[in-house]
N, C-alpha and C positions, 0 to 999 in steps of 0.2 A: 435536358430541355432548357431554353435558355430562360432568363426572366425577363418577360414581356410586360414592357412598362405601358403606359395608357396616357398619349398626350391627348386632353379631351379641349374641345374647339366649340364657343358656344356663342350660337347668333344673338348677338344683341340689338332690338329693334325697338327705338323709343315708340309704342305705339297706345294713345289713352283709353284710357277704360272708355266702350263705346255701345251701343245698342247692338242685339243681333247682325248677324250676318253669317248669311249661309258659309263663307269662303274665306282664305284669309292666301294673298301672294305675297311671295316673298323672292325677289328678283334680285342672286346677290349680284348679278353684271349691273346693275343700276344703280337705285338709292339704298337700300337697304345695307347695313353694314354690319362686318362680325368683328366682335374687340374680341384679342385673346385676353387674358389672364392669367398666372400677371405678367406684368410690364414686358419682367423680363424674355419671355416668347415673343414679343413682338416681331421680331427679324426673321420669324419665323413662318409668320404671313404675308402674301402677296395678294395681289389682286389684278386682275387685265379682266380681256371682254369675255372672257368666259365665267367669272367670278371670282373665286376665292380659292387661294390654293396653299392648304398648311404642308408644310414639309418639316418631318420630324425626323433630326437627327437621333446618335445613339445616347448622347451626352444629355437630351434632355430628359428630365422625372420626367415632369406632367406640365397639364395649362387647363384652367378652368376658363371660359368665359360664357355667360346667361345671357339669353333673352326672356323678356316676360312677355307674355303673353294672354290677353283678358280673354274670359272663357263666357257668353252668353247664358245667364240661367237656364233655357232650355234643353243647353248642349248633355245626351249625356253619354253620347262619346264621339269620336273623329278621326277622320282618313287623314293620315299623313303620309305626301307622298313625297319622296325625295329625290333629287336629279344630282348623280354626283359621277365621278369615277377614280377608284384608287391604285397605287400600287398594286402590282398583282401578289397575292398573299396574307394583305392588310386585310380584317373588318373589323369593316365602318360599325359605328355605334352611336344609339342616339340612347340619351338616358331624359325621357321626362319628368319631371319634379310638380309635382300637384299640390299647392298651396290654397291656404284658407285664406278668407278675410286678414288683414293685418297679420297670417302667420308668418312664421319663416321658410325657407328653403324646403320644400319637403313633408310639410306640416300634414298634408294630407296623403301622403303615400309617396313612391316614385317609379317606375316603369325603367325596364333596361331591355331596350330593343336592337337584334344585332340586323344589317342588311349583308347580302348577298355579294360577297367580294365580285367585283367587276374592272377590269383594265380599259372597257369603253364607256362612255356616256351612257346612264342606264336611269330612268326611273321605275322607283319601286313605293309602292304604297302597302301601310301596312295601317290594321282597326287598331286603335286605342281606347278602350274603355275607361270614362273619368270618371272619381269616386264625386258620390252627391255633395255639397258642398264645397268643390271647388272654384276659387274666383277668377286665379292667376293660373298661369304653368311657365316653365323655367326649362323649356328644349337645348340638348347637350349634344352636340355632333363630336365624333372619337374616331380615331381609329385603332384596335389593337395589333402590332408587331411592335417591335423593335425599332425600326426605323418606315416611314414610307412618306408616301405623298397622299392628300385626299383632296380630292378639289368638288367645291360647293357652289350648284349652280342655281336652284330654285327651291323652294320647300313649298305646298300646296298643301292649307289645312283644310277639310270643309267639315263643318262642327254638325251633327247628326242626334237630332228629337228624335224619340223612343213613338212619336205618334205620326201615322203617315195618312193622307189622305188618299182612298181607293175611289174609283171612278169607273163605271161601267164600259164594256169593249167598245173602242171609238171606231167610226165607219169605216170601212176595209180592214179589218181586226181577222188574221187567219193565224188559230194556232199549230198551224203547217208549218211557218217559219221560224227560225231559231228566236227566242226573248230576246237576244240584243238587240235584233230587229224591230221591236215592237214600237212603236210611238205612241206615245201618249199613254204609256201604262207605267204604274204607280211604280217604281225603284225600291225595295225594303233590303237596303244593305246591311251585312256582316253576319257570321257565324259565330259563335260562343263554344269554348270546350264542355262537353257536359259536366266534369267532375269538377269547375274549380268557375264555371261562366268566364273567363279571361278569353279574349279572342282567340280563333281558332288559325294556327300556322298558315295551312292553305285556305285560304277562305272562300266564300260561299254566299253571294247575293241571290235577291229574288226579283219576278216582276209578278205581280198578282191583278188579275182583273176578271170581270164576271158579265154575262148577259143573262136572258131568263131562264135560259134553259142547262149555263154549265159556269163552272169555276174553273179559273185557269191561274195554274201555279207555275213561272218559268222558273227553273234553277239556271245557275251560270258559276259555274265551279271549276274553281282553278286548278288545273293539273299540270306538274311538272312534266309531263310526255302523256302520248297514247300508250307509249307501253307499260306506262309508268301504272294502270290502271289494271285491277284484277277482274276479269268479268271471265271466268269461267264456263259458269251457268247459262245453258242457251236454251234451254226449259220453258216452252210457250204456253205449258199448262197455266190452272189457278195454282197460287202458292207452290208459288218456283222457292227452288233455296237460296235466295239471292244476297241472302245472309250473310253466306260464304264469300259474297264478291264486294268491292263498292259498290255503295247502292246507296240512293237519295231516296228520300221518306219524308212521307206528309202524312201529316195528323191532325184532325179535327173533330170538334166537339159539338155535341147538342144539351148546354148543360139543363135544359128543363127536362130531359129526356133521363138524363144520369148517362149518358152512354157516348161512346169516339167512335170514332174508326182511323183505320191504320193502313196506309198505303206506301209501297215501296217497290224498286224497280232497278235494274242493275245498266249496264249500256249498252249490253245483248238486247234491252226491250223484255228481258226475263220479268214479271209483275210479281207481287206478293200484296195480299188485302186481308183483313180481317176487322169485328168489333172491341174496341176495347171495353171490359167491363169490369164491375167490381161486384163481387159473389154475392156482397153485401154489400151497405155505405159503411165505411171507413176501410176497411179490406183492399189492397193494392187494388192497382188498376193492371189489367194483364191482357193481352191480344187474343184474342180466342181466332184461329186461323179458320174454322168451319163456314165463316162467312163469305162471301164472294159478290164484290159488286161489278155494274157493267161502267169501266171507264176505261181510257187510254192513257197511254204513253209513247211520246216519238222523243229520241234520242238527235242530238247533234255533235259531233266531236270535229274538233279541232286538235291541231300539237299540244297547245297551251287550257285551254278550256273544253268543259264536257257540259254542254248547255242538255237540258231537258225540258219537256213540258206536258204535264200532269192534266190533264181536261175531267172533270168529276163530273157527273150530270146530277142536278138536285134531286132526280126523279129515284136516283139509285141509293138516295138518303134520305127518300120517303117524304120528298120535299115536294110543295105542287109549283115553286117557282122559286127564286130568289128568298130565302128566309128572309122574316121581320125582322127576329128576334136574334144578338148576338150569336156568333158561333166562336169556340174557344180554336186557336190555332198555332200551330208549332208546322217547324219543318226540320229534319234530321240530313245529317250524312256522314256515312262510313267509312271510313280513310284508311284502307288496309295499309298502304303501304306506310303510312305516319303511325299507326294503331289509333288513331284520335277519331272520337265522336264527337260530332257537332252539332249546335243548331241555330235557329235562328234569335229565340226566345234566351236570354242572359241569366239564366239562375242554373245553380250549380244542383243539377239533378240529372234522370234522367229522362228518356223521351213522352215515357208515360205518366208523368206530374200531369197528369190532365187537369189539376187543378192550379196549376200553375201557366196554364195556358193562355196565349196572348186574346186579347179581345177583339175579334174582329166584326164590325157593326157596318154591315150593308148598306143596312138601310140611312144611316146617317151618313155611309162615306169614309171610314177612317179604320184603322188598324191602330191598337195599342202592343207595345213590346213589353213582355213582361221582363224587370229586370230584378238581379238579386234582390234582394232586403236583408239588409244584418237582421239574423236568426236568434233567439234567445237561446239563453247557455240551460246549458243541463247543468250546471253548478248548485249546490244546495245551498242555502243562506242560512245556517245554524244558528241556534241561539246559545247553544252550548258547547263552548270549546272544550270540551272531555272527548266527545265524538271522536277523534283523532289522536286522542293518547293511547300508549298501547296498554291492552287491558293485565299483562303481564310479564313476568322476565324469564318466562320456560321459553326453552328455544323450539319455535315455529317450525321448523322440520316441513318447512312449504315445497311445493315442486311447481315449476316453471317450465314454460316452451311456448310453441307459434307451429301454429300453422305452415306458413308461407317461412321457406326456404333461402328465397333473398339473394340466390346463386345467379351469376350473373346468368346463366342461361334461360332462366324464368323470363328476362329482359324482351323486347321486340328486336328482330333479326338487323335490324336500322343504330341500334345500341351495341348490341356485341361485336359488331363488326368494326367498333372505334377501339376497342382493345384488343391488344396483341397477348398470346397464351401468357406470358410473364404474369400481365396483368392481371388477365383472368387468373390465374393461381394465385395471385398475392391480394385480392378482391376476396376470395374465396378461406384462405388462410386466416385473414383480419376479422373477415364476421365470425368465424368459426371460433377462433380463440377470444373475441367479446362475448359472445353467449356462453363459451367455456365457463371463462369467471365469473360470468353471474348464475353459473349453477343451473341453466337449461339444459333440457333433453335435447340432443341432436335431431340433424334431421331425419325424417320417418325409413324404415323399412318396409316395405322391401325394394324400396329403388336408393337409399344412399350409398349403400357401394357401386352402382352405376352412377350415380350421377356426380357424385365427390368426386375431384381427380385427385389421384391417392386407392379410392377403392379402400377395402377394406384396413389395408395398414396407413390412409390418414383416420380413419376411426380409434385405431388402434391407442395413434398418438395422442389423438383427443382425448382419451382414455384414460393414460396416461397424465397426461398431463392438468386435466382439469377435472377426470372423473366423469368424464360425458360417457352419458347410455343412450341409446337411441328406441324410440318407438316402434313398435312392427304393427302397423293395420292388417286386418284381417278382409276390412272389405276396403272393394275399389272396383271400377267401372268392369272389368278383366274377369274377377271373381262372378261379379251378376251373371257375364254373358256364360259363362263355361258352366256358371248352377245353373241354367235356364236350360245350355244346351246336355247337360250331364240329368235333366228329367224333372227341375224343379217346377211343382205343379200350378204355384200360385202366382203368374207375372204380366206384363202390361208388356207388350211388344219385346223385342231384344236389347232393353235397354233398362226396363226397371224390372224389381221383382218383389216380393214379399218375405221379410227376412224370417219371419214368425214362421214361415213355413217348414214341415220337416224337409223337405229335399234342400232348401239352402241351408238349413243348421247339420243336414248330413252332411253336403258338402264341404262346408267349414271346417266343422269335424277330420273329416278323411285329410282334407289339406294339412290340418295341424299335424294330425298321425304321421304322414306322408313326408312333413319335416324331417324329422328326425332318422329319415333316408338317405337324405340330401348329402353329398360332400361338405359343403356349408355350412352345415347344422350347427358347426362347434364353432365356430364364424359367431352364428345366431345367439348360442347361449354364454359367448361371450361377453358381446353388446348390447342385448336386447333390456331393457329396462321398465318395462310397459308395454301390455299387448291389448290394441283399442278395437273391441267389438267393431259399431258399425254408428254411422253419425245419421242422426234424426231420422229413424227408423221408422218414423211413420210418413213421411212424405207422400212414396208411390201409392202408399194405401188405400186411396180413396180413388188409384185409376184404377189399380188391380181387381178392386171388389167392386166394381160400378156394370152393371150389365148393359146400361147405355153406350159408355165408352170403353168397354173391353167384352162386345159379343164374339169373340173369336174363343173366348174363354165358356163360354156358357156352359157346356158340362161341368166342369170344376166348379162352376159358381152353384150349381145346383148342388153340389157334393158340401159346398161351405155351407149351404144355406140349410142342407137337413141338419150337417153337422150343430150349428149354433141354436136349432131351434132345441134337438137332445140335449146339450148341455148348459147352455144359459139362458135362450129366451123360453124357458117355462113351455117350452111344447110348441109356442105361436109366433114367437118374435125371431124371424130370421136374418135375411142378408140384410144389409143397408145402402143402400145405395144412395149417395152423397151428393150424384148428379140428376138424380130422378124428381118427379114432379113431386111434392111433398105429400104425405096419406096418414090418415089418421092415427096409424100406428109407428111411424117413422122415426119419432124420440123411444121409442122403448124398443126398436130394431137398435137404433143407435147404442145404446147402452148394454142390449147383449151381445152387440155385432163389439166392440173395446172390451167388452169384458172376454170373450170368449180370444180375441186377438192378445189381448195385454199377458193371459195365462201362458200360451203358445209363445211369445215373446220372453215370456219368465223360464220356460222350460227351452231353449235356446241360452239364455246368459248360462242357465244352471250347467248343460252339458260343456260348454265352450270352455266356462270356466275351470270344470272339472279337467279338459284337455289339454288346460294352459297351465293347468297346477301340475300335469305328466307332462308335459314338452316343454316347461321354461320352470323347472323347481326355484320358489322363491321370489320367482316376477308376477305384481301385481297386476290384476285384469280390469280395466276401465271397459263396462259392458256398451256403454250407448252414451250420447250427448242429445239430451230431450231437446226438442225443437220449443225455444221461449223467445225467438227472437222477436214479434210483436207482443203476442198471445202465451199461450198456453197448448201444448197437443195432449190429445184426449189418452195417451200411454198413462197406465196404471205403474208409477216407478215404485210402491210400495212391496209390490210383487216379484218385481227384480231385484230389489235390494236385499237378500240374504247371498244372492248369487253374482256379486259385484262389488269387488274393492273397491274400484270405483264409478261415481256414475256424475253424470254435467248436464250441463244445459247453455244453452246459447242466448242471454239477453240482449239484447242492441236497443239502444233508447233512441234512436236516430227513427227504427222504424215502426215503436211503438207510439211514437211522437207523431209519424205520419197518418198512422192505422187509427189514432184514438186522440191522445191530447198531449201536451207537453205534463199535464198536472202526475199522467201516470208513469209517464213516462220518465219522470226524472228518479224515481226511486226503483226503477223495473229492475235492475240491476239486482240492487238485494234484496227485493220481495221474490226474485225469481230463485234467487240461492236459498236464500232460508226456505222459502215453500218446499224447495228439491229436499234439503238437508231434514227438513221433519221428518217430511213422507217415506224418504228414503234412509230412513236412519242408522241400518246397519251400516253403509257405505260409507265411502271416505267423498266428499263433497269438493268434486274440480266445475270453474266456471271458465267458458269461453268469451273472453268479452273481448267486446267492438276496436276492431284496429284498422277497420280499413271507411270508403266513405258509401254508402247506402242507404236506399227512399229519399235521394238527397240529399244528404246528412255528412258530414266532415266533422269527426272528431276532432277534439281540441287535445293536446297533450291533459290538461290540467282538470278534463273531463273523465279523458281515461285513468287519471288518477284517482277523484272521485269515484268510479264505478269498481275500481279493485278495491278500495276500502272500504265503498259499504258492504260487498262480495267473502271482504277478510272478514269485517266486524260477524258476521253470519255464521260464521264457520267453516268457510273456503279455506281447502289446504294447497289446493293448487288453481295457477291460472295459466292456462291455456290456448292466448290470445289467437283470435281468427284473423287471419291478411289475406285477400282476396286479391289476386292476379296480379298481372305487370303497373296495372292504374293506381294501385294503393302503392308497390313500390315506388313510382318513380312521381305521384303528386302527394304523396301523405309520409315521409320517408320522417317525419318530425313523430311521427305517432311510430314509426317503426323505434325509435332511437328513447322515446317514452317510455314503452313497453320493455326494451331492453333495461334501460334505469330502474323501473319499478320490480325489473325480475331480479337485477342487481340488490338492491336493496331486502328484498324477501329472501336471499339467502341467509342472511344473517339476521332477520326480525326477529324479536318475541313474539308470538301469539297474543 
């Protein structure tokens, strides 16, 4: 590959610091002028009536030349569109520079934005979000190759307040017609990534307007083709699964109410509705789909654009006209073919921060955009620097590993398809021998010899050469459906089940036995280094046992309900049901409905583990990973711990910080290890902590450090870190590379 050098070309425009202004032209066929930098590229620029035209030989490095540019304190960010055309091959690049008062170059961040290689005259606009305190900006036009041509014909800034002014539908207003057609309806431009608020690739404007009787929300979404767009679902039911396709989504709030709703739609005209609510206040906020209101959706598509328009009627939100009183508002969209969620609202969450939703106030006329706010750190401020020394020189004998894989195939189909199999094997090869050396578990069984290329003799080598063993889960999505469909009594639809129950710990059972049938087996008892029960085992628990939402179940439920009244509720205290209206006896159901589950869950570790000490002699059994990631779940681990080498728990301060406060949040970490390590005290104490971004929340490297040390100081002998999907890899890859450092480093710790 050759080395592609970067001659960068930068408009420079004496222009003085000046009051607001919605627009800013910049006309290089006229006055407006571009000085290269330095000198010596000068000959490298020309100019006629088209404008500006750099031609970059092979002989040249590079060329810097700036413009500054004064930014309006309202601004808090802006479309810049650019009219150029290059080489074919070259792309153009613009690199922004956001400067403070009297700072330097750069002082407040900088921006590297690529454009769309083009051989014809082409504008293209792309959202720039400015950090708060910016005065100046310092715009860099570039092209990358080797050599090419880029010629500069206009540049269009228009600077964009976070507050817009709404107006009621003006006369002959029909939302028949596509929003770009609308006049006189309010513009609230740009879409936001949800994990990281930075604008969104393809982006996504709105037009919003209202009369007495309905709200009207237009999207106008950019699509690189019609076919370019996944709409599957042609479902004219309620609660289509439109999930699976693109699909744009609106969200709104009644916050004196405590309660959203959630509307989506794919370009079939497929709908999806529901209310958003929280079980409790502070408790996430989450869709409850059983709702259904009466609104519409008409679809527009174009080549380039998929306009829509959302019509809500007040009456179907229990409204008797036009609300007084603000409503909070957010608008989503799906972008299968990019993998990116969007929205309108600028904070790095996702769609249901209901609390984070924009302001929108009718009755005054205006819309507010919510945008980030630097978040406070989960960092502790000690007063005692011992905290961090190590409390001894016996060697730590820690164990390490992740979740998440990291193989390029985990990737979006848009990603693997820019590397060639070399690549992908030597991608695969590099992470594998970095986790080697710091002493991780490989990735899980029973899919790394499918999924590794190599198969089992690259295990082998890993082996080999760095002593890697790999994990075998017992449960996984596959397991549920075959124990439901093989007689398991206790489960929620074909998709959850009850792991407490005998027929899933039979079937567990017979699988393990059924092992050591297998051609493979000696495969298995080669690699296998750890064999992990089942991860936060109480989740489906409170669909399964609910006779509200699982009456398909009702015999079985009647069978739990005598059972728990004989053995734990003292004769009276039966089932509990979690979604029922609350009765005067419901806490002391609750308490023999855990007790009598926790026992049942105790006599599952005990068998399993008994089967994992016959089918893998010498490999320890990690029973369960307690659900701590806010809160606390009501499993009794005291009862499991004589039947569990080892046993975890999952903290995240990200989400116990949204559920509750930062004050609890900042120590959740090792208050949740040490509580497990009491309770559970025969056991060997492994913690999963936070590596990916959630409730909002983006780990810091320097955070995640924090949270494995208060985790060590506790008594953790292993950490476990949890990476959640393609979005943690490919915008949090800093916390992947942390997490590797800290597992490096615990190979060789003291305790």
């Amino acid at each position: 590959m050759p080395n592609f050098r970067i001659l960068c070309l930068t408009a420079l425009a004496a222009l003085p610091l000046c009051a607001w202004e919605a627009t800013r032209h910049f006309d290089f066929t006229g006055s407006h002028t571009l000085k290269p930098y330095p000198a010596a590229v000068a000959g490298s620029l020309s100019k006629n009536q088209d404008g500006y035209l750099l031609h970059k030989n092979p002989e040249l490095e590079k060329a810097c030349v700036y413009f500054n540019l004064a930014i309006p304190p309202e601004a808090k960010a802006m479309k810049y569109a650019f009219t150029y055309k290059n080489t074919d091959g070259a792309v153009p690049q613009l690199t922004v520079s956001f400067n403070v008062k009297d700072g330097g170059n750069g002082s407040n961040g900088m921006k590297k934005i690529t454009f769309p290689n083009s051989p014809d005259w082409r504008t293209h606009e792309v959202l720039i979000s400015i950090p708060n305190g910016t005065a100046t900006i310092q715009c860099t036009h570039a092209a990358i190759a080797h050599a090419y041509e880029l010629a500069l014909k206009t540049v269009d800034i228009t600077f964009l307040s976070d507050t817009f002014a709404i107006t009621a539908a003006p006369p002959g207003f029909s939302p028949a017609v596509p929003p770009s057609q609308w006049q006189n309806v309010a513009l609230l431009p740009g879409f936001h990534i949800c994990v990281t608020a930075e604008p969104a690739a393809e982006q996504t404007d709105l037009k919003l307007t209202f009369d007495q009787q309905n709200l009207y929300v237009g999207f106008l979404a950019q699509i690189s083709s019609r076919q370019a767009l996944v709409a599957k679902v042609e479902d004219k039911g309620p609660d289509a699964a439109v999930f699976r396709d693109d699909c744009l989504e609106l969200f709104l709030s009644a916050p004196e109410r405590n309660l959203a709703w959630h509307f989506a739609a794919n370009s079939n005209g497929s709908r999806f509705d529901g209310e958003i609510r929280q079980r409790v206040p502070g408790d996430p906020w989450k869709t409850q789909g059983d709702w259904n209101g009466d609104w519409t959706v008409t679809n527009f598509l174009e080549d380039n654009l998929w306009q829509a328009v959302f019509t809500i009627p007040w009456k179907t939100l229990d409204f008797a006209g036009i609300p007084q009183n603000p409503l909070g508002f957010n608008a989503g969209r799906e972008n299968k073919a990019s993998a990116e969620n969007s929205q309108w609202n600028a904070y790095d969450g996702n769609f249901h921060a209901v609390d984070k939703y924009a302001v929108l106030d009718l009755a005054n006329g205006t819309i507010e955009r919510t945008r980030r706010a630097d978040r406070a750190s989960f960092i502790v401020n000690r007063l005692n620097p011992q905290f961090e020394a190590v409390l001894t020189q016996e060697p730590g004998n820690f164990r390490t590993g992740t979740w998440g894989t990291a193989l390029l195939r985990e990737f979006p189909e848009k990603i693997r398809q820019l590397y060639s199999a070399e690549e992908e094997l030597a991608w695969q090869d590099t992470l594998l021998a970095a986790r080697g050396d710091a002493g991780m578990l490989g990735p899980p069984l029973p899919w790394a010899n499918r999924n590794l290329i190599g198969g089992w003799e690259k295990m082998r080598q890993l082996h080999e050469q760095f002593g890697t063993k790999f994990p075998y889960y017992l449960s996984n999505s596959a397991v549920t459906r075959m124990a439901i469909e093989a007689g398991a009594k206790y489960h929620y639809g074909k998709t959850a089940i009850d792991p407490a129950c005998e027929g899933y710990r039979e079937f567990v059972v017979n699988r393990l036995e059924e092992l050591k049938t297998k051609p493979y087996y000696p495969q298995y008892l080669e690699h296998v280094g750890l064999v992990f029960g089942i991860d936060e085992p109480t989740n489906s628990v409170r669909n399964v046992y609910s006779r509200m939402r699982n009456p398909a179940l009702a015999t079985a439920l009647d069978d739990a309900d005598a059972e728990i009244k004989a053995t734990t509720g003292f004769g009276r205290f039966g089932l509990y049901d979690g979604f029922a209206e609350p009765t005067p006896n419901i806490e002391f159901e609750r308490i023999a409905f855990w007790r009598w589950w926790s026992a049942n869950f105790a006599r599952y570790c005990r068998e399993v583990q008994a089967k994992v000490r016959e089918v893998f002699p010498g490999v320890d059994f990690k029973s369960t990973n307690r659900n701590t990631v806010s809160g606390v779940c009501p499993m009794d681990v005291a009862l499991l711990s004589p039947y569990s080498d080892w046993i975890s728990c999952d903290p995240y301060p990200t989400s116990t910080a949204a559920s509750y406060d930062l004050g609890r949040a900042l120590y959740h970490p090792g208050f949740s290890a040490k509580m497990l390590g009491d309770l559970a005290a025969q056991a060997k104490l492994c913690v999963t902590p936070q590596n990916f971004i959630y409730r909002g929340g983006r780990p810091r490297p320097e955070e995640m450090r924090e949270w494995a040390s208060q985790c060590l100081k506790v008594g953790a002998k292993m950490l476990y870190w949890y990476v959640e999907g393609p979005n943690t890899l490919m915008n949090m890859w800093d916390g992947n590379l942390e997490a590797l450092s800290i597992n490096k480093q615990l190979k060789t710790l003291p305790r």
